[in-house]
LUMMARKE-30827 format. One line per field, with one value per residue: residue number from 1; x, y, z of N, C-alpha, C in turn. Coordinates in nm, 3 decimals, padded with zeros to 5 digits. Atoms other than C-alpha are relative to their C-alpha. Layout:
<rs>
num	(NUM/...) $
n.east	(X/...) $
n.north	(Y/...) $
n.up	(Z/...) $
ca.east	(X/...) $
ca.north	(Y/...) $
ca.up	(Z/...) $
c.east	(X/...) $
c.north	(Y/...) $
c.up	(Z/...) $
</rs>
This chain:
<rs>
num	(1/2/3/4/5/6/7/8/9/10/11/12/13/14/15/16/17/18/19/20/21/22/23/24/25/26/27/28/29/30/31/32/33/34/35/36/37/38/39/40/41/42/43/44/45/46/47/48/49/50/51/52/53/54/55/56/57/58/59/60/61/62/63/64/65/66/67/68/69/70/71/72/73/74/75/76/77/78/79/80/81/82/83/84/85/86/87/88/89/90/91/92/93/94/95/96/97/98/99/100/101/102/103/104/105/106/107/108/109/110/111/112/113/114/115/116/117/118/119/120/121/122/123/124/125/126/127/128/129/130/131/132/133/134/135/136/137/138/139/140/141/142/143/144/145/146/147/148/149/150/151/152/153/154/155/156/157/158/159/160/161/162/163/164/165/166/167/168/169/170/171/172/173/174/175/176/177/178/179/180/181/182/183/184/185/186/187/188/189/190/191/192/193/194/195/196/197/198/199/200/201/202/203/204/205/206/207/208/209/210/211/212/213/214/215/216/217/218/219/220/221/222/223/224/225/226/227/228/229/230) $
n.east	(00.053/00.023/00.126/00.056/00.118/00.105/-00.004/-00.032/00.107/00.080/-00.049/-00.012/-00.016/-00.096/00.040/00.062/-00.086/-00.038/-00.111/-00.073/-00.052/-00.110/-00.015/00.016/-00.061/00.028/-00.064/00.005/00.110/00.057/-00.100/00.022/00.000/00.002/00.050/00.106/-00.042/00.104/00.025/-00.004/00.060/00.077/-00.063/00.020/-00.091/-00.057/-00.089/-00.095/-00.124/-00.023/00.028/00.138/-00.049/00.111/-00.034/00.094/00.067/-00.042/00.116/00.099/00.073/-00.047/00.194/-00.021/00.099/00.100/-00.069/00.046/-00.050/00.106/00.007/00.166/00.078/-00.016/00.087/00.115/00.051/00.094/-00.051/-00.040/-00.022/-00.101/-00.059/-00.173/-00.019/-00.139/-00.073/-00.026/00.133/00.153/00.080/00.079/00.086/00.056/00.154/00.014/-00.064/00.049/00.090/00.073/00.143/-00.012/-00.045/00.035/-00.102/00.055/00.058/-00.075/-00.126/-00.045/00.039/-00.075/-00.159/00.016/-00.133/-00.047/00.000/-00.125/00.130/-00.102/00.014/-00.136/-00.058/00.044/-00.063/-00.061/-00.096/-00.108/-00.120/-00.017/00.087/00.029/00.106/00.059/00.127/00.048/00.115/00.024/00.033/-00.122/-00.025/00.090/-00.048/-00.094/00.072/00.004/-00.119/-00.139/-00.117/-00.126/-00.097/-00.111/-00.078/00.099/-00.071/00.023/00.124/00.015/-00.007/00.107/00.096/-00.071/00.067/00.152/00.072/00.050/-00.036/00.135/00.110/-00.038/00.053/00.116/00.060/-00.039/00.083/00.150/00.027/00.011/-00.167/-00.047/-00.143/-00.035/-00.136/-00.038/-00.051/00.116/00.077/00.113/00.031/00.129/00.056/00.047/-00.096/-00.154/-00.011/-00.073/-00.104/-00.050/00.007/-00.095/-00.148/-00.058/-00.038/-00.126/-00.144/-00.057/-00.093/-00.162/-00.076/00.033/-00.151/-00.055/00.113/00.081/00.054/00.179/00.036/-00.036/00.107/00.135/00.010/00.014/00.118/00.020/-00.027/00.019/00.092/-00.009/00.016/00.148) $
n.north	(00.133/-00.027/00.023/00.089/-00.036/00.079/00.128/00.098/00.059/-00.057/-00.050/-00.169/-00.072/-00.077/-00.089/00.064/00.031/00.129/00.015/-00.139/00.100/00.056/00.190/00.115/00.004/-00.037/00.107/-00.046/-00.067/-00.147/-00.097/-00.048/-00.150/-00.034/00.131/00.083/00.053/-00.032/00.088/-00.057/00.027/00.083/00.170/00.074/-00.053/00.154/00.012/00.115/-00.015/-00.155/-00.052/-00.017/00.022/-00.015/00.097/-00.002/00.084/00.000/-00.092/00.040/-00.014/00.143/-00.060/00.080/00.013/-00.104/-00.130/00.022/-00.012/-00.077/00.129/-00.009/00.120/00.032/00.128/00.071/00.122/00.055/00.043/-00.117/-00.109/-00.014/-00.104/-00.025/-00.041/00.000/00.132/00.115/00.129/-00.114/00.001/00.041/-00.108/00.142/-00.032/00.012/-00.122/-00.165/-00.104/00.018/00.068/00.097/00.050/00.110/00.050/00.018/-00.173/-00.035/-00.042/-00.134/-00.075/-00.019/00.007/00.041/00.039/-00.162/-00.046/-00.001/00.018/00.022/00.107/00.022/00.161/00.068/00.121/00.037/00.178/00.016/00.014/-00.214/-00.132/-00.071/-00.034/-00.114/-00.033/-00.108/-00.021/-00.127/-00.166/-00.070/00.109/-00.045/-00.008/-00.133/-00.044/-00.153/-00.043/00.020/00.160/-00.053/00.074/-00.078/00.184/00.022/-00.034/-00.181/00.050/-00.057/-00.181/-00.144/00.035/-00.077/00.032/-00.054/-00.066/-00.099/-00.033/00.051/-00.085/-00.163/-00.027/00.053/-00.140/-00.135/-00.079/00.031/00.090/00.043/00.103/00.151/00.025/00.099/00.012/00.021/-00.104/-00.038/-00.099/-00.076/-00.119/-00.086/-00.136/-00.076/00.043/-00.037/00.059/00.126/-00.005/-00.040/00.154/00.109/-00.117/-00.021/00.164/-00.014/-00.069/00.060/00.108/-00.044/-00.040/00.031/00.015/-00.093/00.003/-00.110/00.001/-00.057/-00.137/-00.004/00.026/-00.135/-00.159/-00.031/00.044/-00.123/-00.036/00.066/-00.038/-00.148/-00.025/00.049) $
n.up	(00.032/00.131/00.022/00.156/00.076/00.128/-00.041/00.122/00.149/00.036/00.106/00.038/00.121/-00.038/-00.091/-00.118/-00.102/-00.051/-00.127/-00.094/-00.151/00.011/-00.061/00.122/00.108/00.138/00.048/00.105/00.103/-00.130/-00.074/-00.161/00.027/-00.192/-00.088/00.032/00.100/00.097/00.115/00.123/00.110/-00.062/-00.024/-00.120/-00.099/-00.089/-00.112/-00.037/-00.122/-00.053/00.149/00.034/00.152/00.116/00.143/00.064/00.073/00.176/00.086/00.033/-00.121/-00.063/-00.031/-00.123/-00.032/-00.042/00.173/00.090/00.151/00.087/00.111/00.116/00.018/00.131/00.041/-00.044/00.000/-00.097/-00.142/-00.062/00.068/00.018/-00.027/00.021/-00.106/00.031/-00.027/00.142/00.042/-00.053/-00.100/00.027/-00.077/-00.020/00.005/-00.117/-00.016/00.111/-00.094/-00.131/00.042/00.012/00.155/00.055/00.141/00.122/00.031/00.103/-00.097/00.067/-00.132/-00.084/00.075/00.133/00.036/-00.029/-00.087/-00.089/-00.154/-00.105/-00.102/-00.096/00.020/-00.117/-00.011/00.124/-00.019/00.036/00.139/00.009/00.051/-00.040/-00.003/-00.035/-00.007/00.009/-00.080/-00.103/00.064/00.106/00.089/00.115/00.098/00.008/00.134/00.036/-00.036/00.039/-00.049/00.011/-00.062/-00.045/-00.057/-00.144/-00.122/-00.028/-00.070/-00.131/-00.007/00.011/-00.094/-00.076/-00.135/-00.060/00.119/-00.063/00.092/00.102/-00.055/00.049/00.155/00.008/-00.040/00.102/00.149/00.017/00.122/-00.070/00.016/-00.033/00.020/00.039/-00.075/00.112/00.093/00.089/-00.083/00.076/-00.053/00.015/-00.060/00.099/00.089/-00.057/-00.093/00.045/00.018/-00.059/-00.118/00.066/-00.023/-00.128/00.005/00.071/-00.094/-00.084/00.082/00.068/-00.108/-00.162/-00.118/-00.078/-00.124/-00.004/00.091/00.000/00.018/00.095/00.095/-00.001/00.037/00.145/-00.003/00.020/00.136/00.096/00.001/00.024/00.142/00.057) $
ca.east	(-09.165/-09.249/-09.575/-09.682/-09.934/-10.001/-10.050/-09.842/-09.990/-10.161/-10.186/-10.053/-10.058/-09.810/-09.713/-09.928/-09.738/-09.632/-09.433/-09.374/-09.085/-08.718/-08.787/-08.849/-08.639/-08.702/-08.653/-08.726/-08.975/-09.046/-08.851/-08.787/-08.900/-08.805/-08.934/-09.181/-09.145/-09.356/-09.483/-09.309/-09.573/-09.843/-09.789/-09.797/-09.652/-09.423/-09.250/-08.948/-08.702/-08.810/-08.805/-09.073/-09.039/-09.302/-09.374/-09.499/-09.839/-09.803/-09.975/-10.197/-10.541/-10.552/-10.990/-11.074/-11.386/-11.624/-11.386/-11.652/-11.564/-11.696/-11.793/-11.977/-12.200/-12.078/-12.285/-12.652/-12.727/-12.980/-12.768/-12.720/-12.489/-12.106/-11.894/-11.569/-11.412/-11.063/-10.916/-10.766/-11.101/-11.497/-11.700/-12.012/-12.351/-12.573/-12.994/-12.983/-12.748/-12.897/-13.132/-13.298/-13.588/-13.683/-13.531/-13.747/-13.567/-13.693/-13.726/-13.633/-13.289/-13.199/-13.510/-13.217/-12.865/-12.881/-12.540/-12.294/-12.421/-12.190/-12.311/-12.080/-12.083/-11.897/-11.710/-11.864/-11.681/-11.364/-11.264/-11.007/-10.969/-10.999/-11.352/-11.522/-11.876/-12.075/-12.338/-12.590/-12.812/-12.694/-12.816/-12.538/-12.480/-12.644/-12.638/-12.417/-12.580/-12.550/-12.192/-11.819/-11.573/-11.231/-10.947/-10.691/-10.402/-10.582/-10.303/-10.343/-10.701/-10.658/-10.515/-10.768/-11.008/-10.799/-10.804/-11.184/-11.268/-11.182/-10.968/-11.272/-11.512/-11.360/-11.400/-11.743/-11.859/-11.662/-11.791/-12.119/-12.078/-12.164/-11.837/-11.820/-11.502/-11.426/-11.114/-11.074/-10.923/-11.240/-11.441/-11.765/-11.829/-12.187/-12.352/-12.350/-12.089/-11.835/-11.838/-11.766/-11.486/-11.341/-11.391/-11.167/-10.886/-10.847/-10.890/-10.647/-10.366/-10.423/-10.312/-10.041/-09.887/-09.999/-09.606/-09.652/-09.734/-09.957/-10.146/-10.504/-10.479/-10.319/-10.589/-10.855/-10.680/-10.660/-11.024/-11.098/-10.909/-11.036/-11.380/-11.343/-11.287/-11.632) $
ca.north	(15.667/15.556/15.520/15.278/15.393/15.128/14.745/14.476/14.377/14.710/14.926/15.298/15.544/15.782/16.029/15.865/15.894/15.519/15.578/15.887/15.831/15.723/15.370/15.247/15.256/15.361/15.060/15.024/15.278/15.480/15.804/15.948/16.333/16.482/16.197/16.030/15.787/15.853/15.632/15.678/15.503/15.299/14.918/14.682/14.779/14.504/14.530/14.357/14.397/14.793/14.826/14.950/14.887/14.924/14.625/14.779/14.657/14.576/14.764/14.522/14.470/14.119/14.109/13.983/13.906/14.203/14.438/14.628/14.689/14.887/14.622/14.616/14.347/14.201/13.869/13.756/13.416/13.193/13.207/13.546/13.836/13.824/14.111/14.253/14.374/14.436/14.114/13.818/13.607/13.814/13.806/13.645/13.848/13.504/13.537/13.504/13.798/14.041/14.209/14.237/14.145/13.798/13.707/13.471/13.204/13.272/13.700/13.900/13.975/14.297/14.449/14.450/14.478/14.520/14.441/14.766/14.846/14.977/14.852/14.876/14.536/14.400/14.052/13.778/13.496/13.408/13.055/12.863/12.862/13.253/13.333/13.566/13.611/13.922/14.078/14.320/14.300/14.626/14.983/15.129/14.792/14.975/15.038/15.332/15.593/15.962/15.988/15.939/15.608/15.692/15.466/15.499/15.200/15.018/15.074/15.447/15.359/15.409/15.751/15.880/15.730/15.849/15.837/15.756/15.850/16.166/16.289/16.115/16.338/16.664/16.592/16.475/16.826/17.066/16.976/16.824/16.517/16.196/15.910/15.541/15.427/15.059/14.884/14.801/15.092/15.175/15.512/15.664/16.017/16.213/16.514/16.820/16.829/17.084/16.936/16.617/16.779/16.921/16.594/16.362/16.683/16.666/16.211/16.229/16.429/16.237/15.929/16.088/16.247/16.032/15.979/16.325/16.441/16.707/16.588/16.666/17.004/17.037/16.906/17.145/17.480/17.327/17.222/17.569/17.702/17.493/17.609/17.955/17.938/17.779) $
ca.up	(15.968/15.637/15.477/15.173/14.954/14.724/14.778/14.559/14.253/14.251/13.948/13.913/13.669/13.585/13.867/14.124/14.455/14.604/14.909/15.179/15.405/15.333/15.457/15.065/14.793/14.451/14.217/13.812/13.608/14.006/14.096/14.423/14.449/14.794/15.049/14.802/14.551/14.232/13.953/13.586/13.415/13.429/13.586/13.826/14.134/14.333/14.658/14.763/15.090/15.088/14.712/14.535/14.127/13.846/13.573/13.310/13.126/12.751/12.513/12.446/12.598/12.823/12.855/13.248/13.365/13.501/13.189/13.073/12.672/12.368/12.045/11.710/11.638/11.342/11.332/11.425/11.480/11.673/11.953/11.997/11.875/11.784/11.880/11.778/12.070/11.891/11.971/11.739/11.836/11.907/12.184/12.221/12.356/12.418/12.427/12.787/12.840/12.556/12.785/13.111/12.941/12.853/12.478/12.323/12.077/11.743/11.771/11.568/11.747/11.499/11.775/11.996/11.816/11.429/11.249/11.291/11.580/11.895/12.222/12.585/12.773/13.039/13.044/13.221/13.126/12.975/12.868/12.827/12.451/12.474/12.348/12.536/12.709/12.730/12.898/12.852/13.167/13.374/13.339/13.200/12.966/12.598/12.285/12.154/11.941/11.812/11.860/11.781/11.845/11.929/11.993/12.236/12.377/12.620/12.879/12.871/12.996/13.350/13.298/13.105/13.370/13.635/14.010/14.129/13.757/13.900/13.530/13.270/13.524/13.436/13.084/13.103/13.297/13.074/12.770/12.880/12.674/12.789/12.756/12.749/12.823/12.705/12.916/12.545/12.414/12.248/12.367/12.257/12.312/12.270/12.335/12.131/11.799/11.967/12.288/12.121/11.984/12.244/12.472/12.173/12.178/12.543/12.533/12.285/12.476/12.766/12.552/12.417/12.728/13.033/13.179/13.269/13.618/13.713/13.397/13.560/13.609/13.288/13.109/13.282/13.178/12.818/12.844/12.925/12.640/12.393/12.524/12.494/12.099/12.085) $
c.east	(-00.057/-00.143/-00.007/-00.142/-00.112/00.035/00.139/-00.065/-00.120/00.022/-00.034/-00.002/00.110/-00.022/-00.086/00.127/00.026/-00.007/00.005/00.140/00.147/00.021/00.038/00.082/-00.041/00.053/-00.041/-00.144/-00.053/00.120/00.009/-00.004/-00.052/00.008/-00.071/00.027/-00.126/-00.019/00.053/-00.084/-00.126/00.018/-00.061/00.080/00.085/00.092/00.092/00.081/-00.020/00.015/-00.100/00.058/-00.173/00.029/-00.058/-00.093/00.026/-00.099/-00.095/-00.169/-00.025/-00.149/00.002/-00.122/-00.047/00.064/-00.204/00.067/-00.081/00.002/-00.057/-00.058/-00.006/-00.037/-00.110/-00.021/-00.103/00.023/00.017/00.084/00.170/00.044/00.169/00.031/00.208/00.072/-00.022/-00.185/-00.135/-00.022/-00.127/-00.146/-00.154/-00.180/-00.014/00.036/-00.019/-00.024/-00.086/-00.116/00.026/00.025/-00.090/00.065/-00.100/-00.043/00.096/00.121/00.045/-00.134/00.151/00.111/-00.032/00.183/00.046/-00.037/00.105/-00.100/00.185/-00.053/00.067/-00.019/-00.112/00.037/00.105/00.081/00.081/00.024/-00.056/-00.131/-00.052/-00.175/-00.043/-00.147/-00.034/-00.102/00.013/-00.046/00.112/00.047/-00.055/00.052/00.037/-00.076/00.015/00.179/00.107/00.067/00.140/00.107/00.120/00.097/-00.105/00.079/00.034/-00.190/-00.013/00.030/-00.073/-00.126/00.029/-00.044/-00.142/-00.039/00.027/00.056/-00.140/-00.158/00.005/-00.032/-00.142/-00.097/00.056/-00.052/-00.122/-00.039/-00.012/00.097/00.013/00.104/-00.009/00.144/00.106/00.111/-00.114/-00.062/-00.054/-00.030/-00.115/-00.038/00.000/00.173/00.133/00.014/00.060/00.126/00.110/00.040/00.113/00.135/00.042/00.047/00.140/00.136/-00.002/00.047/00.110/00.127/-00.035/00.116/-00.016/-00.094/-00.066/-00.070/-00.185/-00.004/00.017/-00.115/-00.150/00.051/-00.018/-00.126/-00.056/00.010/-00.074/-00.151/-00.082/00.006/-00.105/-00.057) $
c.north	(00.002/-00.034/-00.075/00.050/-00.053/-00.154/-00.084/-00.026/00.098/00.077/00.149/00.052/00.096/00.148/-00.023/-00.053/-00.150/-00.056/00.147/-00.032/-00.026/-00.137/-00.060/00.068/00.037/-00.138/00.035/00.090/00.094/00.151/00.040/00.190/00.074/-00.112/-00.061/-00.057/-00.036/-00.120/00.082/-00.040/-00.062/-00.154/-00.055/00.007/-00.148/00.048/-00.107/00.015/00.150/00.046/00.021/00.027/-00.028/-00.107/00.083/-00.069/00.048/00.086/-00.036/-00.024/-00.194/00.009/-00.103/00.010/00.186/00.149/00.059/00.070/00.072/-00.128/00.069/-00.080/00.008/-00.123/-00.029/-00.151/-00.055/-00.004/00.129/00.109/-00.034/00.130/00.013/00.101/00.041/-00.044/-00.085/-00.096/00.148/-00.048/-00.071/00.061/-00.165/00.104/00.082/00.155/00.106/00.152/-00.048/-00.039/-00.102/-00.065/-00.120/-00.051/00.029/00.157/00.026/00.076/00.137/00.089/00.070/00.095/-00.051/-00.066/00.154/00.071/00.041/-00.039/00.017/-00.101/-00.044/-00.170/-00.085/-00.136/00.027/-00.153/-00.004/-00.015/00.189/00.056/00.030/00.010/00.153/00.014/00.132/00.064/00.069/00.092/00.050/-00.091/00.074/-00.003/00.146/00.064/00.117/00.110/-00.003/-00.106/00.060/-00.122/00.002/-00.169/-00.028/00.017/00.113/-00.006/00.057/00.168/00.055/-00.020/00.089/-00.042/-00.002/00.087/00.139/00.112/-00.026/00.097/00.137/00.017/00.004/00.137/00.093/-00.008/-00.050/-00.100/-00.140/-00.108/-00.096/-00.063/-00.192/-00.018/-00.092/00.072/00.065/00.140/00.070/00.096/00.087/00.107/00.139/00.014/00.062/-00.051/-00.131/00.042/-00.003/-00.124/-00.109/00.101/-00.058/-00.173/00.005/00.033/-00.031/-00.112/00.037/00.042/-00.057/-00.060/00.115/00.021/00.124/00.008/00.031/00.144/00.042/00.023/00.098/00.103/-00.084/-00.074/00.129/00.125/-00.027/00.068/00.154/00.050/-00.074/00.108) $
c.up	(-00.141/-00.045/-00.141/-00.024/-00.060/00.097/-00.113/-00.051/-00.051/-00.102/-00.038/-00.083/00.010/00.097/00.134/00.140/00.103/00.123/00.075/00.058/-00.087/00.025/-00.125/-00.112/-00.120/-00.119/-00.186/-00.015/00.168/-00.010/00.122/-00.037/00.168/00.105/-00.094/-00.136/-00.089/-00.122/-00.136/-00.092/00.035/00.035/00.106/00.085/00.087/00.096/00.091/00.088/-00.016/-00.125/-00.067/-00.182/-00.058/-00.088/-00.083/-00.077/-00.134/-00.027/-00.028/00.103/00.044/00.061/00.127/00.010/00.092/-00.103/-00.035/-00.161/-00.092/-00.108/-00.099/-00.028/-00.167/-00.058/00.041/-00.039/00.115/00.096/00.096/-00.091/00.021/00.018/00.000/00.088/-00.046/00.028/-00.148/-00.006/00.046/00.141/-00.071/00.082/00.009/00.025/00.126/00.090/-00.072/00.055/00.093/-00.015/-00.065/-00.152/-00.059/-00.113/-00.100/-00.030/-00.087/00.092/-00.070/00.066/00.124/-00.023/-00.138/-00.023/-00.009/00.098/00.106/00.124/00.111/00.054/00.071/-00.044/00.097/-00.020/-00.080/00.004/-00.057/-00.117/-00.052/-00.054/00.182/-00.001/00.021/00.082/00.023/00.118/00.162/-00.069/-00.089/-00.108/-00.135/-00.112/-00.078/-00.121/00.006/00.095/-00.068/00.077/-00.037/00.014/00.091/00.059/00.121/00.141/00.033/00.066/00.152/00.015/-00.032/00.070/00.110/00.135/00.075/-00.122/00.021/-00.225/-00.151/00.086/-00.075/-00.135/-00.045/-00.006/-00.036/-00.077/-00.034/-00.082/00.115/-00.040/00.046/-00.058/-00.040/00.046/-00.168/-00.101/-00.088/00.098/-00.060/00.030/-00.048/00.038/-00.088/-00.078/00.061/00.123/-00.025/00.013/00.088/00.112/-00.092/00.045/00.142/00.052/-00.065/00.093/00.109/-00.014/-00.074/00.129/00.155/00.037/00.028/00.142/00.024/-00.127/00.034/-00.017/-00.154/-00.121/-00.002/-00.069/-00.158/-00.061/00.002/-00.131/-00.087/00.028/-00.019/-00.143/-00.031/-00.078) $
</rs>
């Protein structure tokens, strides 16, 4: 009997097993390996009469409500804080949403967020002529400091997140750094200078090579490595 893995409309990464079973088909961007039909990439999964086929997502990033994102605050005004979120239009970081604490109109808002700053915030609105709300009023919501900004596609994202964060864990507790991911493509990495390093090396090469499979383990031995010429 056959077993389904994933839902429709859900979204795999490469190598992520689908299907057990002979019941389902292999359709575009899957393979079949033995009984089980594997993901070649990352996408949106769709099932049709026993077919199981991959869309892939564009390269670009498509910002959704609860996203959170990395920014820089590249405007202050009375209203709040502008943010370039590496999109054609900014974001907007509003009084209200700054901080958990109560914003009075007329502060000095560079207390908060100067200009050049990096902060992580998640979405919380997006309208219809495409700008973008933010907010700052969870724990983990802050402002980014004593680190490095990397870039990576935003649809390599989930991979280097990985199942249940479980791939962005491993990196985290090898080289002891601490790593905010942005569904942006954006990602800030801290903690001590070789550790940094070693934490972009290993980001890096999972944006370069995430169609391959057995890419977690992978990444530990050459996390190891890399830590050994410290």
């Amino acid at each position: 009997m056959g077993k389904l893995l994933v839902k429709d409309k859900d979204i795999v990464v490469p190598g992520e097993v689908m299907a057990e079973g002979l019941d389902f088909l292999p359709g575009g961007n899957t393979r079949r390996e033995d009984d089980k039909i594997i993901a070649n990439g990352v996408g949106i999964v769709n099932i049709s009469n026993k077919i199981i086929k991959l869309i892939p997502t564009n390269g670009g990033y498509i910002p959704k409500r609860d996203d959170v994102v990395v920014g820089t605050i590249v405007e202050i005004n009375n209203k709040g804080w502008m943010v370039d979120i590496k999109l054609p239009f900014r974001a907007m970081i509003t009084l209200k949403d700054g901080s958990s604490d109560y914003i009075q109109r007329g502060a000095d808002l560079t207390k908060y967020y100067d200009l050049g700053d990096l902060v992580m915030a998640k979405i919380c609105n997006v309208a219809s002529n495409g700008l973008l709300d933010l907010t700052m009023r969870e724990p983990k919501l802050n402002k980014l400091e004593n680190g490095r900004l990397i870039e990576v596609s935003p649809m390599k994202v989930p991979r280097i997140i990985g199942k249940k964060a479980s791939m962005i864990t491993i990196v985290k507790e090898k080289t002891n750094c601490r790593i905010s991911v942005g569904q942006n493509g954006l990602i800030w990495v801290s903690g001590d200078p070789k550790g940094i390093n070693v934490a972009i090396k290993a980001i890096e090469k999972i944006d370069k090579e995430s169609h391959k499979s057995g890419l977690t383990e992978e990444i530990e031995k050459f996390l190891d490595e890399q830590l050994k010429l410290m």
